[in-house]
C-alpha positions, 0 to 999 in steps of 0.5 A, a space after each residue: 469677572 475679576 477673578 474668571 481671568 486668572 482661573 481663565 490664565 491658568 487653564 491656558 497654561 496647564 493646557 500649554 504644559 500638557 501639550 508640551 509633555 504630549 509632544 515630548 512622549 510622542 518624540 520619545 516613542 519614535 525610537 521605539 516605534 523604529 526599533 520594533 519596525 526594525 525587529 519584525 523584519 528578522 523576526 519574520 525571516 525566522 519564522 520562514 526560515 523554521 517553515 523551510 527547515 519544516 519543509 526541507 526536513 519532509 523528504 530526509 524523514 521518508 526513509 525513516 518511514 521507509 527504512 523497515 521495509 527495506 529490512 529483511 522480511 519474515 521469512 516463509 516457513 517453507 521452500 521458497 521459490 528463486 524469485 523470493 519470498 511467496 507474498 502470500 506467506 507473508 501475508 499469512 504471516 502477518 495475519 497470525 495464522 497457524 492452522 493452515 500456514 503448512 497449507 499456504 505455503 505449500 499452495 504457494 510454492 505451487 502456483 508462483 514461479 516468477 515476479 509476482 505481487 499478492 492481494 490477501 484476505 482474512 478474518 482479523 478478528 479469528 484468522 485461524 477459524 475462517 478461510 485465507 485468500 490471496 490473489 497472485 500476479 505474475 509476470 513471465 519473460 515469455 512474450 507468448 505468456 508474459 502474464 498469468 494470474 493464480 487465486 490460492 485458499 485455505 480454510 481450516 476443517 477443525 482439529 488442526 486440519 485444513 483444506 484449500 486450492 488454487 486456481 490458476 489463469 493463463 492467456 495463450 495465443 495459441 488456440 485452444 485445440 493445439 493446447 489441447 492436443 499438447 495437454 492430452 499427450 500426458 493427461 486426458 480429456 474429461 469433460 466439455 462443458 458448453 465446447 469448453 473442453 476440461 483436461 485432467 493432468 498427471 497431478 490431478 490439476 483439472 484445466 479448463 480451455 477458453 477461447 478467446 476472440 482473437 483466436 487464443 486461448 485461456 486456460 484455467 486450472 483448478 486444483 484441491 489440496 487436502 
């Protein structure tokens, strides 16, 4: 017992000593504490300034992306039409095709004679062993026809050759007897196909005459080309 009280007394004063040295580490940590509660704020306002720049930077990249197609376009190996380039050229182009390139161009200068935007389609895998289709449409400044529509092919028939046609759509508001009386002055009718009445033109073109409900008429010519 005589001797538990001093081990007892220097129990008590190690525990003093370590809780004083607790106390001055944790007072030491509160500078630091604040300078890294200080830090973040700027840190944080750097990392929102990089996402705004991310951001901002967004819109002055769209006309890199842009700036090819505002570049000269390939040019059609053919006549071109006043209002521009034929699309479906440059679709042709674009596909690599050279068997009926002299085919399609020449389709084109045929049926696009105004503003007119193209759909075209081809065999990627061998583009100058199938068939090429573009659909066409056009936007005229006669109100009586604003619109009109074309649909020209090409298929290569082996040893560099090629055939196609076209067809082409026009809605009129005229009827389809007074369109017919006006096609007949330099063609000829061949055909009534179910009161569907077919004019032959000068130029071989064939035009099928649809009426419609509101008293107009359609018309659709085909046309071949070897």
């Amino acid at each position: 017992e005589q001797h538990a009280e001093p081990n007892a007394m220097m129990l008590w004063k190690t525990a003093g000593r370590c809780a004083v040295c607790a106390a001055a580490l944790l007072l030491a940590s509160f500078p630091l504490l604040a300078q890294k509660e200080h830090a973040a704020p700027p840190a944080a306002k750097a990392g929102a300034a990089a996402g705004k720049s991310e951001t901002a930077g967004k819109p002055a990249a769209a006309p890199a992306t842009t700036a090819p197609a505002e570049g000269p376009a390939p040019q059609p190996q053919g006549p071109q039409a006043a209002v521009g380039e034929f699309q479906p050229v440059l679709h042709a182009q674009g596909a690599k095709i050279s068997t009926c390139m002299d085919t399609i161009v020449a389709e084109s200068a045929t049926v696009i004679d105004a503003p007119h935007t193209a759909i075209s389609s081809w065999s990627t895998a061998a583009p100058n062993e199938n068939v090429f289709v573009s659909i066409v449409g056009l936007n005229y400044a006669n109100k009586a026809t604003p619109n009109g529509a074309a649909i020209l092919f090409a298929a290569p028939l082996g040893s560099g050759k090629c055939e196609g046609g076209t067809v082409q759509i026009y809605p009129f508001g005229q009827s389809c007897s007074a369109l017919q009386a006006s096609l007949i002055k330099e063609g000829h009718t061949i055909a009534t196909l179910r009161a569907l009445p077919v004019v032959e033109t000068k130029n071989g073109y064939r035009d099928v005459l649809i009426p419609t409900a509101g008293g107009g008429c359609v018309l659709v010519s085909v046309g071949m080309r070897q």
